[in-house]
C-alpha positions in Angstrom: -6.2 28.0 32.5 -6.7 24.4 33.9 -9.1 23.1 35.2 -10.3 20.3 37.7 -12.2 17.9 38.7 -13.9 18.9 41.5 -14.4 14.9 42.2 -10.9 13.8 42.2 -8.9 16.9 42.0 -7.1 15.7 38.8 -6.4 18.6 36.0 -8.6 18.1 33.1 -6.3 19.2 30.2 -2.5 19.2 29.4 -0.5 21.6 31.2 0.7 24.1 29.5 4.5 23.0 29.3 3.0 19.7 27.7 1.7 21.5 25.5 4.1 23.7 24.2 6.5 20.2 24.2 3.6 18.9 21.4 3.6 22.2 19.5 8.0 21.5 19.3 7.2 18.0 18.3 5.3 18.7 15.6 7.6 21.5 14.4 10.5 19.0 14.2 7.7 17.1 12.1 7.3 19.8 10.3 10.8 20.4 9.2 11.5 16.5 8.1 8.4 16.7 5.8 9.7 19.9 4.6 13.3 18.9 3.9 12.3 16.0 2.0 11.7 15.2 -2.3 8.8 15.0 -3.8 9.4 11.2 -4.3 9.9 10.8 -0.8 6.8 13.1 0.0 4.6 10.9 -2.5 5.5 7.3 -0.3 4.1 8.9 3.1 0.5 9.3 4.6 0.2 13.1 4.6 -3.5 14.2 4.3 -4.2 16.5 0.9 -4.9 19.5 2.8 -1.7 19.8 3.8 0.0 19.1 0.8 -0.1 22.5 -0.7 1.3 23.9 2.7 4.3 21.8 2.5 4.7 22.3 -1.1 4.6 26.3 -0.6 6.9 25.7 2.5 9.7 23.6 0.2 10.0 26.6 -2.0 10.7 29.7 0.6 14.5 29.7 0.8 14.9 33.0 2.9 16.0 31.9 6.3 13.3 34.2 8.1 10.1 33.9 6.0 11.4 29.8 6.0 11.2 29.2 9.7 7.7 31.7 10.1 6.6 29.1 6.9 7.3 25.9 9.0 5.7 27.7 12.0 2.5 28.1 10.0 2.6 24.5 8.2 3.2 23.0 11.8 0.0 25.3 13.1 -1.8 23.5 10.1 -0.8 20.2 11.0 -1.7 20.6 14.8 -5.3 20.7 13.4 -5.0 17.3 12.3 -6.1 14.2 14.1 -3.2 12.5 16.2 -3.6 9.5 14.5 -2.5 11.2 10.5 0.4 12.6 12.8 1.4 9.6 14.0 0.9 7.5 10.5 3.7 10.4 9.2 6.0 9.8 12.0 5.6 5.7 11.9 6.1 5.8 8.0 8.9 7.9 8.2 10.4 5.5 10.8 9.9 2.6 8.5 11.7 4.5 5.9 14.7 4.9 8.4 14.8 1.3 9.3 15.0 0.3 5.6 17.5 2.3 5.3 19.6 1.1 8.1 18.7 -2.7 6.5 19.8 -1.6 3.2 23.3 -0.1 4.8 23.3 -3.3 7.0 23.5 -5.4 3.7 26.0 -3.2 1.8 28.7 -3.7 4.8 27.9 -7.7 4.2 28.3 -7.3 0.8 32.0 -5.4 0.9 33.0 -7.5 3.7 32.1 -10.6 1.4 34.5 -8.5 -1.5 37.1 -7.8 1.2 37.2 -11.8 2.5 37.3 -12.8 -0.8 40.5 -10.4 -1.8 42.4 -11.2 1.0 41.4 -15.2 1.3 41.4 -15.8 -2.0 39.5 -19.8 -2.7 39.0 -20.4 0.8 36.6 -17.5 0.8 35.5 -18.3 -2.9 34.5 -21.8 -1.3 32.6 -20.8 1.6 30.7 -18.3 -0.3 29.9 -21.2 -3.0 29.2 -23.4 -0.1 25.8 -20.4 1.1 25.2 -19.7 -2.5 26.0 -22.8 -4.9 24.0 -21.0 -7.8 27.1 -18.3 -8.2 29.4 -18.5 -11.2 32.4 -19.8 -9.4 35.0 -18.9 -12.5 33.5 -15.7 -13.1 33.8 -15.0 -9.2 37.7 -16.2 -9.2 38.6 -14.4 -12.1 37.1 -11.1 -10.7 38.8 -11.9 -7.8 42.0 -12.6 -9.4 41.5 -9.4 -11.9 41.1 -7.0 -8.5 44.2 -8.2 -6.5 46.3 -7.3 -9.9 44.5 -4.1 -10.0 45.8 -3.0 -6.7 49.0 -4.3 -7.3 49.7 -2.8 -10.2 47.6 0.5 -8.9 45.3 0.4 -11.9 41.8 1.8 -12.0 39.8 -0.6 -10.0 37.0 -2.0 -12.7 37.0 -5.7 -11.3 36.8 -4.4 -7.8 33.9 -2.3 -8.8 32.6 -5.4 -10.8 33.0 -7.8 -8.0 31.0 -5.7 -5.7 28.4 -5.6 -8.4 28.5 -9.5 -8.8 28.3 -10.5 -5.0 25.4 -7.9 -4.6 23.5 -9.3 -7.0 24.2 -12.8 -5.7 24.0 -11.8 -2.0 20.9 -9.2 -2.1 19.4 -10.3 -5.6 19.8 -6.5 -7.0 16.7 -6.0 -4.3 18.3 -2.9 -3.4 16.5 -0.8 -5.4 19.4 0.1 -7.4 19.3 -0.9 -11.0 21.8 -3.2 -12.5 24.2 -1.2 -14.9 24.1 1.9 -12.1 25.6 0.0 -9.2 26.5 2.4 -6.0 29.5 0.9 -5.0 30.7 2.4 -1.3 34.2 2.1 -2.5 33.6 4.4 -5.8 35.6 7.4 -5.1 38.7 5.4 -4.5 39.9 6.1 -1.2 40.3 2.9 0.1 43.1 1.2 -0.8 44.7 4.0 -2.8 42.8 3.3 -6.0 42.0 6.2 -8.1 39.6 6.4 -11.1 
């Protein structure tokens, strides 16, 4: 139970409501952390005590002993300080806006591929124009290799090896994809028709 100040009448702790509205929140928290790699785990503030709860938690795959798992690594966690709570839920925020940034500059990138397809040296030229380091025969060539691909409804390398090219010019490969792996949106072939 509450209770007040006999001064100013004001309650003292949460209510109860609030506090069962916490408890969800850090459930939620609870079953991001739990849902994510080890990899992704390692990049995040999460104190060592509770590493061996979440680690315990990412193995249970029975639906019922799972969610009475999260409810005990969420108890454990609700003994933390609000700030190691709060350095979880602003690191995994960061994580979520470089994400968006990184999707933000693959769109650029294909919309660069997709100007450069359909305007052909006027494109070329304005992209040279922002970027005057960029191999301006390579670039027409790839172009040039891509449009004959389509038309002729061949496997699309050059299209695949254009988007590689103008990534590397447009993002400097900082995507944290390596070079000779490229993840090119466009891979499965949908678009276009192209099959592999």
């Amino acid at each position: 139970m509450r209770g007040r100040d006999e001064d100013t009448g004001e309650f003292l702790s949460p209510s109860r409501s609030q506090q069962r509205r916490d408890a969800l929140e850090v459930l939620e928290l609870a079953e991001k952390l739990a849902s994510l790699t080890p990899t992704q785990l390692a990049k995040l503030p999460i104190p060592e005590d509770l590493l061996p709860h979440l680690e315990h938690t990412r193995k249970i795959t029975a639906h019922i002993a799972r969610k009475r798992q999260l409810a005990f690594l969420a108890k454990q966690m609700r003994r933390e300080d609000d700030e190691a709570l709060e350095a979880i839920r602003d690191a995994l925020d960061e994580d979520g806006v470089a994400a968006r940034r990184e999707v933000a500059a693959m769109h650029r990138v294909e919309a660069w591929r997709e100007r450069l397809l359909a305007d052909g040296d006027a494109a070329l030229a304005e992209l040279l124009e922002e970027h005057p380091a960029a191999d301006r025969q390579h670039l027409r060539q790839l172009v040039r290799n891509a449009n004959e691909e389509k038309l002729r409804n061949k496997p699309p390398r050059a299209f695949r090896e254009l988007f590689r090219e103008l990534r590397m010019l447009l993002l400097g490969g900082s995507n944290g994809q390596q070079d000779d792996s490229p993840v090119d949106p466009d891979d499965d072939g949908d678009s276009d028709g192209r099959q592999d």
